[in-house]
C-alpha positions, 0 to 999 in steps of 0.5 A, a space after each residue: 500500500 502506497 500513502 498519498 497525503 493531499 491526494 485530493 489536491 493539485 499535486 496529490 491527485 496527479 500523484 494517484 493518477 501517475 501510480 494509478 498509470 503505473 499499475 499500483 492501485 493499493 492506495 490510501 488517499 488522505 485529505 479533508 475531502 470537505 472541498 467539493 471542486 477538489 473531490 472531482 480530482 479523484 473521479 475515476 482514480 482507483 484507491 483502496 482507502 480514504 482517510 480524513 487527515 484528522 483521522 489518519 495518525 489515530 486509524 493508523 494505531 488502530 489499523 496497522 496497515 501495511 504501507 510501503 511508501 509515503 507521498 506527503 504532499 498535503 499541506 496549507 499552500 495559501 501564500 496570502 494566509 497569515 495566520 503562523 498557527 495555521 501552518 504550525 498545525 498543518 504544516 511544521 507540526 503534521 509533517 514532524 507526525 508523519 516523519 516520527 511514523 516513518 521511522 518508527 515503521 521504517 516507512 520510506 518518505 518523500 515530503 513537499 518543500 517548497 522553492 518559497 524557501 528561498 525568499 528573493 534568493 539572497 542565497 541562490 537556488 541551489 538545493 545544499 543543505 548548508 545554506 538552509 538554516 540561513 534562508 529568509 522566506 517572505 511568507 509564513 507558509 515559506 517559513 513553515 516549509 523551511 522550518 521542517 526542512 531545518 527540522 529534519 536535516 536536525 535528526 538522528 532517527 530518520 526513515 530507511 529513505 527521505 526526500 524533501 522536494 523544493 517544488 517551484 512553479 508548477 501548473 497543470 490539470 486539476 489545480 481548478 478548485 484553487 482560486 487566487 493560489 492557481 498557476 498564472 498559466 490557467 489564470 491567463 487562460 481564463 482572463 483571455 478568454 473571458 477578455 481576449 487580453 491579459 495583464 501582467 505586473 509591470 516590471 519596478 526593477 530597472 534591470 527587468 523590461 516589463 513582462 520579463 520578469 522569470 520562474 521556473 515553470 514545471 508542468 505537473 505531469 514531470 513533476 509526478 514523474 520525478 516522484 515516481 523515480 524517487 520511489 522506485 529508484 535506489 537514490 541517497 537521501 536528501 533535500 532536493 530541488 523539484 523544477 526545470 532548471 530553466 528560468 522563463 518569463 511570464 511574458 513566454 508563459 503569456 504568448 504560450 497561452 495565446 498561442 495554445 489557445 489559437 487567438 491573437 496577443 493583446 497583453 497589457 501592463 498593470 502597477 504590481 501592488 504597492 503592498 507587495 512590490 518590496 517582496 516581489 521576485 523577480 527571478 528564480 531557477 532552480 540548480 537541478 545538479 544534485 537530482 541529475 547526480 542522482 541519476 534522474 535523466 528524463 528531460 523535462 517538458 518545455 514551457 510551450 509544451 507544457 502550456 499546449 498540452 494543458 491548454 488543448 487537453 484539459 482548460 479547453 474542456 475542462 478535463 481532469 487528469 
């Protein structure tokens, strides 16, 4: 039996799908499941049971089950959300539970981190250890991620394997109950349509034209993949960053759209809230040298590509993965 925790949301259902590809069916999905729009992320997918999050460490006592592999993915994403006790309980504290299982049952995990880690990148996007206990996320959900890491990288009882994946911008199908916290890929999708044009956050840093502004955009369907050969590789433990390694601007992801989606460019150029400039990034990319020495060689999904497929197979029928 494989665990997928957040297997409702986003990245989670991708992850069923993915071992669902693969021919593993076995598998425990544990999320709130309150969310509706999220539910429909599981339509179709096979699982032998669903446990409700605040269920799960008092059924695992009681149940015992044979897990082989856990995919902790569940976690309060909402960079706007302010309230620390929030990421405390779901994210810092949640995550230290499910790592103290893993070792207690020596259960193999790989856990979400996320590239908020690395705040505007005054120390670079390489994916050492050293450097993380020095990182300066700008949000509590960046400092929730970063204080697990931290957390982890302090302990002596670990499970027979671990990954933490440093997950930067990913996008892709059945992120459609996420509101605001959707990718700028499918929210260019459904201003254009709507609108026919898209706006953009002008650039306030002279070293950026407008538009130019970069991130390292992965589609979900690579990201999956990478989890997948954590699994069922024999790979060292560690910290890992989750991106393509290749920065672009949000004015390719823009004309990507424009193109998937057959229609004529009109993009526009709006003042980034004042509230948020100070904070605003304007570049990250991810140093993928350290899963590559692992031995991951699949090539990663341009941003064109990505965008064409997501926009043709799923936004434009609105199809789940």
């Amino acid at each position: 039996m494989i665990l997928i925790t957040g297997a409702a949301g986003f990245i989670g259902s991708n992850m069923v799908a993915k071992l669902n590809e693969e021919g593993y069916m076995d598998l425990c999905l544990v999320d709130d499941f309150s969310n509706e729009a999220k539910n429909k992320n599981l339509v179709n997918k096979n699982y032998t049971e669903k446990i409700h999050r605040d269920e799960f460490f008092k059924w695992f006592e009681e149940t015992k089950p044979e897990i082989d592999f856990v995919f902790h993915l569940g976690a309060r994403t909402d960079t706007t959300e302010f309230d620390k006790a929030v990421f405390d309980r779901l994210n810092l504290n949640y995550s230290k539970s499910m790592w103290n299982l893993c070792y207690q049952y020596q259960i193999p995990l790989v856990y979400a981190s996320s590239a908020a880690t690395y705040g505007m990148g005054e120390f670079g996007y390489k994916d050492s250890h050293e450097i993380i206990p020095s990182l300066k996320p700008l949000n509590p959900y960046g400092e929730s991620k970063n204080d697990f890491d931290k957390w982890v990288l302090e302990q002596t009882n670990c499970p027979p394997f671990w990954s933490g994946m440093k997950f930067f911008n990913v996008f892709g199908p059945n992120e459609y109950h996420k509101g605001r916290m959707a990718s700028v890929v499918f929210h260019a999708f459904n201003q254009i349509q709507a609108t026919g044009k898209m706006k953009l956050f002008r650039s306030h840093n002279p070293e950026y034209k407008d538009g130019e502004q970069t991130r390292d955009f992965i589609y979900v369907k690579d990201l999956v993949d990478v989890l997948y050969f954590l699994m069922t590789m024999d790979v060292a433990s560690g910290i890992y960053n989750l991106g393509t390694g290749k920065a672009r601007t949000f004015l390719a992801l823009v004309k990507a759209t424009f193109a998937a989606m057959d229609k004529k460019e009109q993009i526009e150029f709006m003042d980034t809230p004042e509230d948020i400039r100070d904070k605003y990034q304007y570049f990250t990319e991810a140093d993928m040298n350290k899963l590559y020495d692992i031995g991951y060689g699949m090539p990663f999904t341009t941003l064109e590509q990505g965008i064409d497929d997501y926009v043709k197979f799923y936004l434009a029928h609105f199809q789940y993965k």
